[in-house]
C-alpha positions in Angstrom: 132.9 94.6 99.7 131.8 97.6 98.2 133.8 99.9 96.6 135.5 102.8 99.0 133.3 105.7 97.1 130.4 103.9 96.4 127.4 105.3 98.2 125.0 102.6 100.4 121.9 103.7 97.9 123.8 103.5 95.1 125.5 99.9 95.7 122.0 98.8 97.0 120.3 100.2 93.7 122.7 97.9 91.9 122.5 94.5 94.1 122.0 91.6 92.9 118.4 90.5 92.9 119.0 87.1 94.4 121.2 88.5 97.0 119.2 91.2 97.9 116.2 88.1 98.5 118.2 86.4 100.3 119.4 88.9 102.9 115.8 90.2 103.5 114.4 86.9 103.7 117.1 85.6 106.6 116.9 89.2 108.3 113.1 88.8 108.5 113.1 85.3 110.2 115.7 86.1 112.4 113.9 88.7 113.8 110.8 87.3 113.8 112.2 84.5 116.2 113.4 86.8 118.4 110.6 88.5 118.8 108.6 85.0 119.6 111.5 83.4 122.1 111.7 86.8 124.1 108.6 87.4 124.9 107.9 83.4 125.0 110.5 83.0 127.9 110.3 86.6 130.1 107.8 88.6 131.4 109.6 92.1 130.7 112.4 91.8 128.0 112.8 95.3 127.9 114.1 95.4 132.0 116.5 92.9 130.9 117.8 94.9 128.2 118.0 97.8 130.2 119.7 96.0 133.3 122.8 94.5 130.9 123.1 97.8 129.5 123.5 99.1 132.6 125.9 97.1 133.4 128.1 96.6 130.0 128.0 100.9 130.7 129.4 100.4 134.4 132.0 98.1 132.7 133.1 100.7 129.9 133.3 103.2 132.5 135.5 101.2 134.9 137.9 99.2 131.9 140.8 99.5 133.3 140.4 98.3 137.0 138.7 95.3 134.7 141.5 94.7 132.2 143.9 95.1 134.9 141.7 92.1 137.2 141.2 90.0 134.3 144.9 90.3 133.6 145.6 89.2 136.8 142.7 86.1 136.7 144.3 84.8 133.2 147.9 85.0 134.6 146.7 83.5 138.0 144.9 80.4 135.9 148.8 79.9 133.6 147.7 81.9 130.8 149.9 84.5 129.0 148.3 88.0 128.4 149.5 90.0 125.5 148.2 94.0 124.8 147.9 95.3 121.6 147.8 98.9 120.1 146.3 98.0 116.7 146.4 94.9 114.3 149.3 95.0 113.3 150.8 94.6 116.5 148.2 91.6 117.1 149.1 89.9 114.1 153.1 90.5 115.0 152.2 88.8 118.2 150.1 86.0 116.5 153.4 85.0 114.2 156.1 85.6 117.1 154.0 83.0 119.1 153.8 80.6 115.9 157.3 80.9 115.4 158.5 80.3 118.8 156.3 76.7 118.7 157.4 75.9 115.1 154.1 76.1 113.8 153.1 76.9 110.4 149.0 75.7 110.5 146.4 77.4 112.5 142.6 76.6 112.5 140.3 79.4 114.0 136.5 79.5 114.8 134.5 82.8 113.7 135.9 85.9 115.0 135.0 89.5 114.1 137.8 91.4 115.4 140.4 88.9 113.2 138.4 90.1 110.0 139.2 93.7 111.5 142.8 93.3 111.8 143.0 90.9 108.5 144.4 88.4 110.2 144.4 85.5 107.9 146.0 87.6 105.1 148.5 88.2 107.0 149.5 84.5 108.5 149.4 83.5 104.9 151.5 86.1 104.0 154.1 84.6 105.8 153.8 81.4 104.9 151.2 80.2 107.7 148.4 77.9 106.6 145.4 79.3 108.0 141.7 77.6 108.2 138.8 79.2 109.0 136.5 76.4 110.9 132.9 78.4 110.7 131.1 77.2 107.7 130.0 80.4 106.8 133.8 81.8 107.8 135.1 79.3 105.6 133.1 79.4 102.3 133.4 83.3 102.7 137.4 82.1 102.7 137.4 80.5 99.5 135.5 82.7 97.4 137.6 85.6 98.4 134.9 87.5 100.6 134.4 89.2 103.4 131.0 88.3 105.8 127.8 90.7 105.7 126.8 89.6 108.9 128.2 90.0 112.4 126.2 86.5 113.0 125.3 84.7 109.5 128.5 85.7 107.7 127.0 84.0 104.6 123.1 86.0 105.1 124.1 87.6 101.6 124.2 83.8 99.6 122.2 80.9 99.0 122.9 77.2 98.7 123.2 77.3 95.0 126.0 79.8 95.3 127.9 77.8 98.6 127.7 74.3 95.9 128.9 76.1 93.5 131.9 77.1 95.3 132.6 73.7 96.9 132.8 72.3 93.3 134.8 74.8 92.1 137.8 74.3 94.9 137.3 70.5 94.2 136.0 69.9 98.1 132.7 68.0 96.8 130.8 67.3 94.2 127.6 69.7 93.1 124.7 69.4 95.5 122.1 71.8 96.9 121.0 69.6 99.5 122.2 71.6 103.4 123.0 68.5 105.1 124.9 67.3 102.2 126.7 70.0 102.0 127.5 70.3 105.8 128.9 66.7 105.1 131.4 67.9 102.5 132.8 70.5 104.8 132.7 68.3 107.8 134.9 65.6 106.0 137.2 68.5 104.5 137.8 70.3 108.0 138.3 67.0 110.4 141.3 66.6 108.9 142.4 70.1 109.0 141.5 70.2 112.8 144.0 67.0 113.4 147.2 68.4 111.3 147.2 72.3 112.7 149.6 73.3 115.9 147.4 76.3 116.8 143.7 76.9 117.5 142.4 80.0 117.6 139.3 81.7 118.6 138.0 85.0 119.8 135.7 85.3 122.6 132.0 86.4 123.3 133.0 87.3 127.2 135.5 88.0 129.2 135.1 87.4 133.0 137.2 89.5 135.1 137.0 88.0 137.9 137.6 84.2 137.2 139.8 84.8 134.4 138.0 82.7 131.7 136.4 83.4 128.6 133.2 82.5 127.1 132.6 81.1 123.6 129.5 80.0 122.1 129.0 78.6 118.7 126.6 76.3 117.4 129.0 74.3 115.1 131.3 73.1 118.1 134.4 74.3 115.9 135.6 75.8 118.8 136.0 73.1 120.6 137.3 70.9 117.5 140.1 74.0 116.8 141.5 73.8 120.9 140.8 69.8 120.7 144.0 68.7 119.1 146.1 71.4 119.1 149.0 72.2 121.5 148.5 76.2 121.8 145.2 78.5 122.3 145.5 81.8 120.9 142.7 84.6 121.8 141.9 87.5 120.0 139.7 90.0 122.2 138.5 93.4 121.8 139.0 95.3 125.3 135.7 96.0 125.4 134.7 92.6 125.5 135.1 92.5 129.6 132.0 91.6 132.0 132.9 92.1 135.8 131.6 88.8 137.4 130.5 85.7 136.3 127.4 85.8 138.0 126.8 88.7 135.4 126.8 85.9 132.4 123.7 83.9 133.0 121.6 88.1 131.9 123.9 87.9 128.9 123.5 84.6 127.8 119.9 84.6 127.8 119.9 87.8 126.0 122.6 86.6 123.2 121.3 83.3 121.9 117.8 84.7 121.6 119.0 88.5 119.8 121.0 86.8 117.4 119.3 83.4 116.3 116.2 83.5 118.1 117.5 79.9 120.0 116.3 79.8 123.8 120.4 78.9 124.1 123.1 78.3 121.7 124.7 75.0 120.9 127.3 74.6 122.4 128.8 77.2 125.5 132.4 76.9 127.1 134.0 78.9 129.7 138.0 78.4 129.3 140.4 79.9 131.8 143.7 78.7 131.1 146.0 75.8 129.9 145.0 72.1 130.1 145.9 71.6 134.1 148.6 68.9 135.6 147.0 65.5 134.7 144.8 66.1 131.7 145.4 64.0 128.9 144.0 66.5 126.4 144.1 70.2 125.4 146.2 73.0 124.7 149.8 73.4 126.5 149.6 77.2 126.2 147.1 79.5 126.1 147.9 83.1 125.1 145.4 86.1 125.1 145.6 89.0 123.2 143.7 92.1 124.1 143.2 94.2 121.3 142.7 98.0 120.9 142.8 99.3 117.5 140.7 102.5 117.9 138.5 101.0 120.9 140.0 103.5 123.3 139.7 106.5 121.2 135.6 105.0 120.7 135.7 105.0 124.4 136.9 108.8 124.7 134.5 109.9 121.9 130.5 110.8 122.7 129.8 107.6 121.0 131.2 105.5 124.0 127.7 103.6 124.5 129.2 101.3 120.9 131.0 99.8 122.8 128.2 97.8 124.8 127.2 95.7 121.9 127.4 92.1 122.5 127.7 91.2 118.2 124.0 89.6 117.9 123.5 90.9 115.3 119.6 92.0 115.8 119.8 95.8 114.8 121.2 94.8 111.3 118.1 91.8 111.0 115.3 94.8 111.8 117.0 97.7 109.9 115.4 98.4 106.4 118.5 100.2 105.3 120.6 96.9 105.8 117.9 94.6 104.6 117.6 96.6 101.3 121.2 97.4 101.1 123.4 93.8 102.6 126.6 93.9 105.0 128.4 95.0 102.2 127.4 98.2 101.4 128.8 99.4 104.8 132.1 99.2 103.1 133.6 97.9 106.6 133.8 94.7 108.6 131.3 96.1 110.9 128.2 96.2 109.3 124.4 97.5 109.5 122.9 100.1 112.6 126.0 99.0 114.9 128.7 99.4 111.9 127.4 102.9 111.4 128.7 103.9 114.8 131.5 101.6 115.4 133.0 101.5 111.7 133.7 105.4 112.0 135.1 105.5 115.2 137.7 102.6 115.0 138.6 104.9 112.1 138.9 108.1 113.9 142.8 106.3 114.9 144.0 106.3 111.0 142.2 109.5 110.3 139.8 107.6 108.1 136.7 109.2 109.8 135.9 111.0 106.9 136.1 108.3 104.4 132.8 106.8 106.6 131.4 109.8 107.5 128.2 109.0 105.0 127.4 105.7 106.8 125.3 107.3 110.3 123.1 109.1 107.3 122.5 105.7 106.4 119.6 104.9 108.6 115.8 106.2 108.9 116.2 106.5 112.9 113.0 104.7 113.2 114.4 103.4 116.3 113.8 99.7 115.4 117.5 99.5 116.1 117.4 100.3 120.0 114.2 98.8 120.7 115.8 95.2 120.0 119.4 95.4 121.2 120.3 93.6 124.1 122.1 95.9 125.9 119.7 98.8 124.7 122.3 101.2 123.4 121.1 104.1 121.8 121.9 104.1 118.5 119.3 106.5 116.7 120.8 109.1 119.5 124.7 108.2 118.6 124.1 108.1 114.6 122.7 111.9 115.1 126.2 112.8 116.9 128.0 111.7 114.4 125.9 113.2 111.4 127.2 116.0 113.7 130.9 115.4 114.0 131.0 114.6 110.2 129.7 118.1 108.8 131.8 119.8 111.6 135.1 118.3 110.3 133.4 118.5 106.7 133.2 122.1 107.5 137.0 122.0 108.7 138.1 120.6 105.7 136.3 123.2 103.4 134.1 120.8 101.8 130.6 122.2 101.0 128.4 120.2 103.3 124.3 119.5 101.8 124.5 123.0 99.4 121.1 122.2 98.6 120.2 123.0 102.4 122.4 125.9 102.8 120.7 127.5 99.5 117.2 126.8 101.4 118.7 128.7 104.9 119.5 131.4 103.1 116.2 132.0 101.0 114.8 131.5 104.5 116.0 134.3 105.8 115.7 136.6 103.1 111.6 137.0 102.6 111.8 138.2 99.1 114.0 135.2 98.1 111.3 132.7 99.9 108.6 135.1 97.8 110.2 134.5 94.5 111.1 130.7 95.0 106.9 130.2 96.0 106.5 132.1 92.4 108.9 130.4 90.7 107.6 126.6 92.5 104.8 127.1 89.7 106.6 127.3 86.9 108.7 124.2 87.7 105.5 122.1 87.4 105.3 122.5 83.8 108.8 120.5 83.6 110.2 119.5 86.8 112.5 116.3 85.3 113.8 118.4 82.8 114.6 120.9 85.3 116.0 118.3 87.7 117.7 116.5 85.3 119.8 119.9 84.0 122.3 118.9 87.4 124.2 115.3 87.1 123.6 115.6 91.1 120.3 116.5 90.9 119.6 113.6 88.0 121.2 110.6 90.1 118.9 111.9 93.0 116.0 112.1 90.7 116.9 109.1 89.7 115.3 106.6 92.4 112.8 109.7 93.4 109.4 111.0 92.5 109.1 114.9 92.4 105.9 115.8 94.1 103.8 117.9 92.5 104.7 121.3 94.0 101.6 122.4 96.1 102.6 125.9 98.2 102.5 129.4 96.7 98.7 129.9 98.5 99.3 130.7 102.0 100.4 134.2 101.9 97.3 135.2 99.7 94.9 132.9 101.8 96.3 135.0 105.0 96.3 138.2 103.7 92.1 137.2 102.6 91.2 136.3 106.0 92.9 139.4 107.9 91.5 141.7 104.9 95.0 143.7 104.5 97.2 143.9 101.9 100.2 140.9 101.9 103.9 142.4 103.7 
């Protein structure tokens, strides 16, 4: 993760060269294969987009007559509902439901919003064993990491780097064949799935109307962490609600083929409840957990079209800034186009806004970003309001927001400031690095920049030659 002041062009100026390979190479591919199955598959994409959007928006706009339906669906099916402020009242909730079944090993399948509340940290903390079943998830675990992908939380290493860590925590011996080293984790995590009490998982959907929730995966350790264990536990954004599930099947052929380019993921369940009267296996309890942690304040802000996104995954696979830069540089769990909004706002609760203020400026709004999300939310259009909202509460602050602009507004107004800095452009050109360089602002700019060679200065005179008058 990088470090809380480090800039995105800075930490992406000083990446590795074989991460910074192997993000742009997966990104590339990914998209590519979108691209192919999309079009492959539908006529028109794009009406498809527009329709889920349309719908996730009717959703957002409605959330509480949802929440309060699915609440009532999940009760109705003899699951148990829990709501949550922030993380740490999730993760208060997590261990109070461990405790009360004795439990001190959990395994859990990939789950964003558990990275944005720490979760795992936490468990272990208090003495919980906790296993993260994703592959990527759980190489990311024991090196200490954090994913750079909402999707491929590994994009940012290679198979060198994943052996290497397997042979350091003693799981396997040194190998950079993929299968082989799928092998290694598989025989490592079977076990792991057969001694925990609790399986955990988040969820891609919620359906309000049926009370279930929909998980896809294409490792199956979703199914593996529920198999053997006695209690389900799901962590869920709120915003995470669809209203019917004859609303899934427009989702689920947009999701598989946004995030991996697959016609349809691996493996897809729909879970509504504890095993039922009869059934020889599953979970005795489940337990949901709907989580807030800033999602409401999102929801109240002029960015509230966020909270649409699906996690695919696709606007950080097209964006140059993310390919050039990795997850990491976000400096947040949420990275790339959609981390840029969303990171920001779930901040806005802390009063942390500020510290991510920089990341919307991270983008070149080529629109790349909109054109291939799912649910077509505008994120060009919500990065500019909050370039916005950042130099207004900038402003508040008294910090001095892009001097180099406000110096250029006022010369702009004053026409014989504008004349003297035309006169003066031509006297830079005999030593413009030097002159750059006499500002440690202006030398770390110069740094990754060319100066153009200054060009204006001839206007004024060519004007005043063609209208045959003397210059005012």
């Amino acid at each position: 993760m990088a470090k809380l002041e480090q800039s995105i062009d800075r930490y992406a100026a000083e990446l590795d060269p074989e991460t910074s390979f192997a993000v742009r190479d997966a990104s590339k591919i990914k998209t590519e294969q979108r691209f192919d199955t999309l079009w492959a598959d539908f006529e028109d994409p794009n009406a498809m987009r527009k329709l889920a959007g349309q719908v996730k928006q009717h959703t957002l706009e409605n959330l509480p007559r949802y929440l309060a339906q699915a609440e009532a669906s999940f009760q109705r099916n003899g699951a148990n509902v829990h709501w949550a402020v922030d993380g740490d009242e999730a993760n208060a909730i997590v261990l109070d439901i461990m405790r009360r079944r004795n439990a001190t090993k959990i395994v859990k399948s990939k789950s964003m919003v558990t990275e944005e509340i720490e979760l795992l940290p936490f468990l272990e903390e208090h003495g919980v064993e906790a296993i993260e079943t994703d592959l990527g998830e759980y190489i990311v675990q024991i090196d200490g990491d954090h994913p750079s992908h909402i999707i491929s939380p590994i994009i940012h290493k290679n198979r060198k780097q994943v052996a290497r860590s397997f042979e350091r925590e003693g799981i396997g011996e040194y190998t950079e064949d993929p299968e082989e080293l799928t092998r290694i984790a598989r025989r490592f995590l079977r076990k792991k799935y057969l001694e925990a009490d609790v399986g955990m998982t988040g969820a891609n959907f919620v359906l309000a109307d049926s009370g279930r929730i929909v998980i896809v995966t294409n490792e199956g350790n979703a199914r593996f962490s529920m198999a053997a264990t006695k209690t389900h536990i799901v962590v869920v954004g709120i915003e995470k609600v669809i209203p019917r599930e004859e609303d899934l099947p427009l989702y689920m052929n947009l999701l598989g083929r946004s995030a991996t380019g697959q016609a349809m993921t691996v493996y897809t369940q729909l879970i509504g409840g504890p095993k039922l009267e009869g059934q020889e296996e599953g979970p005795e309890e489940m337990h949901v957990i709907f989580l807030d942690n800033g999602r409401s304040d999102a929801l109240a802000s002029e960015c509230r079209e966020i909270l649409r996104c699906i996690r695919c995954g696709a606007c950080m696979n097209i964006c140059p800034v993310y390919r050039q830069a990795s997850g990491h540089a976000y400096r947040a769990i949420y990275p790339g186009p959609v981390g840029a909004v969303l990171s920001p706002l779930l901040a806005l609760k802390n009063g942390g806004f500020h510290q991510l203020a920089d990341l919307p400026k991270a983008s070149s709004l080529c629109g790349a970003c909109q054109e291939v999300c799912p649910v077509d939310i505008p994120i060009p259009d919500l990065l500019l309001r909050l370039r916005a909202r950042g130099k207004e509460e900038s402003a508040a602050r008294g910090a001095i927001d892009s001097p180099g602009f406000g110096m250029w507004a006022i010369a702009a107004s004053q026409p014989a400031a504008w004349k003297m800095g035309l006169a003066m452009g031509h006297a830079m050109n005999v030593a413009p690095h030097a002159w750059l360089n006499a500002h440690p602002s202006a030398k770390s700019w110069q740094s990754t920049r060319d100066l153009p060679k200054f060009r204006g200065g001839e206007f004024r005179k060519w004007l005043n030659a063609r209208k045959g008058g003397n210059e005012k």
